[in-house]
N, C-alpha and C positions, 0 to 999 in steps of 0.2 A: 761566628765571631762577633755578631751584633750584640750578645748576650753576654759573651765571656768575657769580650773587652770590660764592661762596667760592670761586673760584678768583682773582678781580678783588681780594679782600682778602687772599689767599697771595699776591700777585703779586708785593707793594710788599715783607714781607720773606726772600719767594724770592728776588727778585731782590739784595737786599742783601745774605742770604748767598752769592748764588754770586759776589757782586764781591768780598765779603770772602775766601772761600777762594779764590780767582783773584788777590787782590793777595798771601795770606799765601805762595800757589807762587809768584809774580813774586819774590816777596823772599828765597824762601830760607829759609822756614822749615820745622824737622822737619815728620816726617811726621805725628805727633800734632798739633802745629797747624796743622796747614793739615785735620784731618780735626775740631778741635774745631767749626768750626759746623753740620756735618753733624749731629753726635753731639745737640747742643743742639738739634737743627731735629728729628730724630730723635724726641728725648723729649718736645719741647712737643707732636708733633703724635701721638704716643701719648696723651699726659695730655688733647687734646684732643677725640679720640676715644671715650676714656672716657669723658671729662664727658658728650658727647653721648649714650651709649649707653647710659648707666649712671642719670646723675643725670638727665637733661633729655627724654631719650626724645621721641617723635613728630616732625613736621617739622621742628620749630626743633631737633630731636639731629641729627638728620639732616644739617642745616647745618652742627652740629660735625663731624661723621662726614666730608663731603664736604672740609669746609678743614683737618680732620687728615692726608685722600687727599694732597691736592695740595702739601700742607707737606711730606709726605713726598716724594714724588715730587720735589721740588725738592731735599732732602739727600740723593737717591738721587744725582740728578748732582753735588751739590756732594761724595759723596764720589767720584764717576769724576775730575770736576775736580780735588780734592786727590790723589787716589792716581797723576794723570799728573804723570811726572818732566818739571822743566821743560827 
């Protein structure tokens, strides 16, 4: 449950950044936009980590720690998806 919980709450907007940089390359847009939700998903889930490690510490940091992992993990693709020419 340590794992599933933050990955299940990355899921909902994982998934809406990678529709978003998947419609911004359907349409046409430079490469800087279609790479701005990565960048955004990028630094919440830095700042999110933080908080966890920093300010919050023990299991419940950890929780941040884990839904910073998988936030990331999800702008890692959203920038493979931005960076493929359509």
């Amino acid at each position: 449950m340590m794992l599933l919980g933050p990955f299940l709450i990355a899921l909902i907007p994982g998934l809406i950044i990678l529709a978003l940089t998947w419609w911004f390359s359907k349409k046409g847009f430079p490469l800087s936009v279609r790479l701005l939700p990565g960048i955004i998903t990028i630094i919440a889930a830095v700042v999110l980590f933080y908080i966890g490690f920093v300010n919050i510490r023990g299991f419940e940091g950890a929780a941040y720690g884990f839904l910073g992992f998988f936030l990331g993990m999800f702008s890692i693709v959203s920038f493979v998806l931005g960076s493929v020419a359509r």
